[in-house]
C-alpha positions as CSV (number, residue, x, y, z in Angstrom):
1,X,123.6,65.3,42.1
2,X,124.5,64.2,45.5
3,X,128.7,64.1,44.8
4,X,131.2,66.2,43.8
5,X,134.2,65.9,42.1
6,X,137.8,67.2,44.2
7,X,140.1,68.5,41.6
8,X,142.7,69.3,44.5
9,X,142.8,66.0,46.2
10,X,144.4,64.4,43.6
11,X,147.1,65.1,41.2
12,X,147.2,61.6,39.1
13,X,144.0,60.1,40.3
14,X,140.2,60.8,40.5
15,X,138.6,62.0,43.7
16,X,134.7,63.1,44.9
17,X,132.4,63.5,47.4
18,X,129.3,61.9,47.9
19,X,126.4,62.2,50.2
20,X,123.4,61.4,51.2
21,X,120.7,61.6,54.7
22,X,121.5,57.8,55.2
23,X,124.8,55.6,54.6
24,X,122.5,54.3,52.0
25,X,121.7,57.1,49.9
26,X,125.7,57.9,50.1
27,X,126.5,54.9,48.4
28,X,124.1,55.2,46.0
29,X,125.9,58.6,45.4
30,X,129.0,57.5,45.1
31,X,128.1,54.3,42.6
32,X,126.9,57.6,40.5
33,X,130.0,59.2,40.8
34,X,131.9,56.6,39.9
35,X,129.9,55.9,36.5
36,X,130.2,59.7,35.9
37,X,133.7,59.0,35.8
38,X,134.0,56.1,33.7
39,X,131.7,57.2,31.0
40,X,130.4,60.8,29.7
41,X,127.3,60.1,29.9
42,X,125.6,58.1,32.5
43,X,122.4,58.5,31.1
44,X,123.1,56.5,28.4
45,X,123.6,53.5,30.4
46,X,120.0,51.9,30.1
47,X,119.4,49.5,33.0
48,X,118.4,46.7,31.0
49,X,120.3,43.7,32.9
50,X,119.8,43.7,37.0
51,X,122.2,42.3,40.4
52,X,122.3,42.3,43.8
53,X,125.5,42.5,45.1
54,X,126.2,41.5,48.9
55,X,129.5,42.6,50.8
56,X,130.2,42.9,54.1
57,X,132.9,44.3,56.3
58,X,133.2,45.3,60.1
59,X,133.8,49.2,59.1
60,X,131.7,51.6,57.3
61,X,134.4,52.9,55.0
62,X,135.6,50.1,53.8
63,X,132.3,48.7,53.1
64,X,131.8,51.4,51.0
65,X,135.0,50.4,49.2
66,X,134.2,47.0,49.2
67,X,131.4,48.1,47.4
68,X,133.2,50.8,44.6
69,X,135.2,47.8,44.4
70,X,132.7,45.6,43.2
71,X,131.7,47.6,40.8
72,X,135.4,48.2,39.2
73,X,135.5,44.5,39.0
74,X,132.0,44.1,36.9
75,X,133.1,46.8,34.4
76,X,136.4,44.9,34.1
77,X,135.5,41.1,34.4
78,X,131.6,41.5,32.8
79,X,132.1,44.9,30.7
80,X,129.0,46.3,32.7
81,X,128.4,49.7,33.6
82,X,125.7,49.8,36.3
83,X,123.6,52.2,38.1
84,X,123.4,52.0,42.1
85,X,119.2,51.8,42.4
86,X,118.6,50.9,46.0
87,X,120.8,50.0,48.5
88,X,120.2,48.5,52.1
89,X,122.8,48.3,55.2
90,X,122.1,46.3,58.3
91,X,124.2,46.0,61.2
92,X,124.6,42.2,63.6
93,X,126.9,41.3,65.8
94,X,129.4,43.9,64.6
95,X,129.6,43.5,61.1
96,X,127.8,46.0,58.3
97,X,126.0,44.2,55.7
98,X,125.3,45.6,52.3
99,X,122.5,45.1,50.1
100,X,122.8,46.8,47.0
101,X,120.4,46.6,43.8
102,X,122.2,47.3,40.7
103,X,121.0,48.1,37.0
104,X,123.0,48.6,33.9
105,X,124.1,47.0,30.2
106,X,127.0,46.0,28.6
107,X,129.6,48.7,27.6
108,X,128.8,49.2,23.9
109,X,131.0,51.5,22.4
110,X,128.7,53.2,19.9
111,X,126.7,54.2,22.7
112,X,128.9,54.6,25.7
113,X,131.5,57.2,25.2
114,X,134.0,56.2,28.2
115,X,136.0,58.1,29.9
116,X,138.7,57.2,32.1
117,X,139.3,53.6,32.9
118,X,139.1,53.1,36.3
119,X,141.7,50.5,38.0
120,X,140.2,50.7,41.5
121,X,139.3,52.4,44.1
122,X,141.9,53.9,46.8
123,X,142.0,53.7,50.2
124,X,143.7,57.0,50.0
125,X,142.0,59.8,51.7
126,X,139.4,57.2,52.0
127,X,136.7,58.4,54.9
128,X,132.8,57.9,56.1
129,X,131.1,60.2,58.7
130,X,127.7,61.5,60.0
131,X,128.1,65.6,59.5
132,X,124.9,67.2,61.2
133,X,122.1,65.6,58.7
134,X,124.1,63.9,56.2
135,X,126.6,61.0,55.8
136,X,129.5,62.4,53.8
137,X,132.2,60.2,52.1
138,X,135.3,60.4,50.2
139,X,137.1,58.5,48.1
140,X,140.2,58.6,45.3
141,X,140.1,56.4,42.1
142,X,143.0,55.0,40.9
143,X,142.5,55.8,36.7
């Protein structure tokens, strides 16, 4: 489990860590942690319906929460939950592009016991750095 939730950080809110040896493996991480928060299971989320979503943005951290954010919106506005399964960032002419495979279903409550629903992502506390061998990043959800 490459994340960890901060039960210190935040008082009203959720907040984790995520990492990973490459900015994509971090993201990956934190699309995990976020479905660990929205549902109690995140096994249970069979990846039975597949997207790509593409996002980009001049900064690393907020292409990461570009990217959270994307995800919020698909649980709100297409009642998925989805799975990060690959993700792929390129950098041109000073923009960061994401690529990011994503698998899920439709939230179906006799299967999906959720949570918290989460509102958004924060950029509260929001950061993305290189640490030695890892890329480490934080981020607050607004519940």
């Amino acid at each position: 489990m490459p994340y960890r939730f901060l039960e210190d950080m935040a008082t009203a809110d959720v907040a984790f860590e995520a990492w990973g040896e490459s900015r994509e493996e971090l993201f990956i991480a934190a699309a995990d942690a976020l479905l660990a928060t929205m549902t109690e299971a995140p096994e249970s989320v069979e990846r039975r319906e597949e997207l790509v979503v593409r996002l980009e943005h001049e900064e690393a951290d907020l292409l990461l929460w570009s990217f959270l954010q994307e995800l919020v919106y698909l649980k709100d506005a297409k009642r998925l939950l989805l799975h990060g399964e690959r993700a792929r960032i390129s950098e041109a002419g000073g923009e960061l592009s994401l690529e990011a495979l994503l698998k899920g279903e439709r939230i179906d409550p006799e299967r999906h016991r959720l949570l918290v629903d989460v509102k958004a992502a924060t950029l509260h506390h929001l950061t993305l750095s290189r640490e030695g061998e890892l890329w480490r990043g934080t981020v607050v959800l607004d519940v």
